[in-house]
N, C-alpha and C positions, 0 to 999 in steps of 0.2 A: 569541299573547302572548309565546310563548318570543322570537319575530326581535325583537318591540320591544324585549325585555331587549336581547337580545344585541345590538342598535345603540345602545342608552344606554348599556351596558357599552364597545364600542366607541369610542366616542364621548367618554366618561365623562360624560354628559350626564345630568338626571335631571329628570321633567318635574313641576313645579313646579304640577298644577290636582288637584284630588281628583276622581278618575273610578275606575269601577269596574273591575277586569280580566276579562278572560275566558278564566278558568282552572278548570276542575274536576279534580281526580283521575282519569285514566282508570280506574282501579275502581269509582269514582263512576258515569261514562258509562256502562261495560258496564254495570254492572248495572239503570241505567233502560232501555240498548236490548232487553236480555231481558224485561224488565219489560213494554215497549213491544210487544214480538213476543209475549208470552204475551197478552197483551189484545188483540192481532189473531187470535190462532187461537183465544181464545173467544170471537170473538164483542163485544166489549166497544168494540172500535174499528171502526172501517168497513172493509170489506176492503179488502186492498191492489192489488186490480185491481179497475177502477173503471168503472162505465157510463158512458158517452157522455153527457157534460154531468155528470157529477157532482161534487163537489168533492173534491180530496185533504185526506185529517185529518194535518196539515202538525203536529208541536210541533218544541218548541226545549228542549236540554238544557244547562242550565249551572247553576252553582251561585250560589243566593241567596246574598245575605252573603257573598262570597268573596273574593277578595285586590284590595286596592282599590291605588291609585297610592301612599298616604303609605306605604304597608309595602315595594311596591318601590324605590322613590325612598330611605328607611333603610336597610334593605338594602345597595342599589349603594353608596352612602354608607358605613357599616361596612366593604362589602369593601375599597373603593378610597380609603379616607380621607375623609371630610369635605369636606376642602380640597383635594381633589385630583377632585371631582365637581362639574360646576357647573350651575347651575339652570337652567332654558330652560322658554317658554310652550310650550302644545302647537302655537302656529303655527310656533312656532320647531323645533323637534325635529319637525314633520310635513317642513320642507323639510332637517335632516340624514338622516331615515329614506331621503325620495328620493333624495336625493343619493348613501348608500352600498349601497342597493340598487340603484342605477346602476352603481355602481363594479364591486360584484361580475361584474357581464358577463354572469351566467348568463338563459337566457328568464325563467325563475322568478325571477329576484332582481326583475330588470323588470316583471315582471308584478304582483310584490308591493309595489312602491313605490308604486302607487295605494292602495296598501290605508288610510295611514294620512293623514287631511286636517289640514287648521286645526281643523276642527270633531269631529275626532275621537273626543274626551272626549263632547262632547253626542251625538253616535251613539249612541256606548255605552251612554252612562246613558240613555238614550232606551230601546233594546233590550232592554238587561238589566234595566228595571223592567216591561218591557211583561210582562202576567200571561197573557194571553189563549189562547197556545198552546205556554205554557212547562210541561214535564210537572216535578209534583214527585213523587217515589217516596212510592208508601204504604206499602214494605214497608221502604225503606231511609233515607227522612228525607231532608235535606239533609248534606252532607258536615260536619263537625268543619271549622272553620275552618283555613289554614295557620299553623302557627307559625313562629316566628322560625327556627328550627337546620333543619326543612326546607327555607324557603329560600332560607339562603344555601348550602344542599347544591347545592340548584338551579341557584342562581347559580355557584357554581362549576362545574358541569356546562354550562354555558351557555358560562361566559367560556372553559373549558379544550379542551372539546369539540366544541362546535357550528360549524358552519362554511356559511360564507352563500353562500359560492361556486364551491359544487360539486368541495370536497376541495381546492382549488389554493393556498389557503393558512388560517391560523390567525385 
């Protein structure tokens, strides 16, 4: 989630479809992987070495309800003015994403520019409502939604900091 910011930020592009993000808290994370490793050594989950033909107990960690597109798309908007961001479909922003993780030059940038399609949006909301082998904590809830002031922290940490191609520039 953080590279798409930082290519819309880059870009000053902001995508314009209501799609879900995938973003949790890593305090959030940790504490369902412990959660997750304590109910494999009681017992509670399958073990994690597994008989010949058997299937792995596969979940998926993200948070319900969590930062969806209209909050990042304001955001980027806020930091960068308004009128100085300008709107694009997600087929349109799937071929600037390629484009500048080309540029970058790095394996990794290259590697990452498949990541994001036309159909990007419907993936996501595809995934992140699938229930089936998504774990939610029974000791720790769903994360407290993100607010506004942490992230345009974020966002500034992203635009000031982050860097797509391997330290060689800003």
């Amino acid at each position: 989630m953080e590279v798409f910011i930082k290519v819309s930020m880059m870009n000053k592009v902001v995508v314009n479809e209501e799609i879900p993000m995938d973003f949790a808290p890593v305090s959030y994370i940790t504490d369902c992987m412990v959660e997750v490793l304590q109910e494999y050594g009681s017992g509670k989950r399958k073990p994690l070495v597994l008989k010949e033909g058997e299937e792995p107990d596969f979940i998926e960690i993200y948070a319900h309800k969590g930062l969806k597109m209209s909050q990042v798309r304001e955001a980027i908007q806020s930091f960068f003015g308004k009128d100085h961001v300008r709107d694009v479909s997600m087929a349109e922003f799937s071929k600037i994403f390629r484009e500048t993780m080309e540029a970058m030059g790095t394996s990794a940038a290259k590697t990452l520019r498949m990541a994001v399609t036309p159909d990007w949006g419907a993936q996501v909301s595809t995934f992140m409502f699938a229930t089936e082998k998504v774990y939610t904590s029974p000791k720790h809830g769903p994360p407290p939604p993100m607010d506004k002031t942490y992230l345009m922290q974020l966002l500034k940490i992203i635009h000031e900091d982050m860097l797509l191609d391997g330290g060689k520039s800003a």
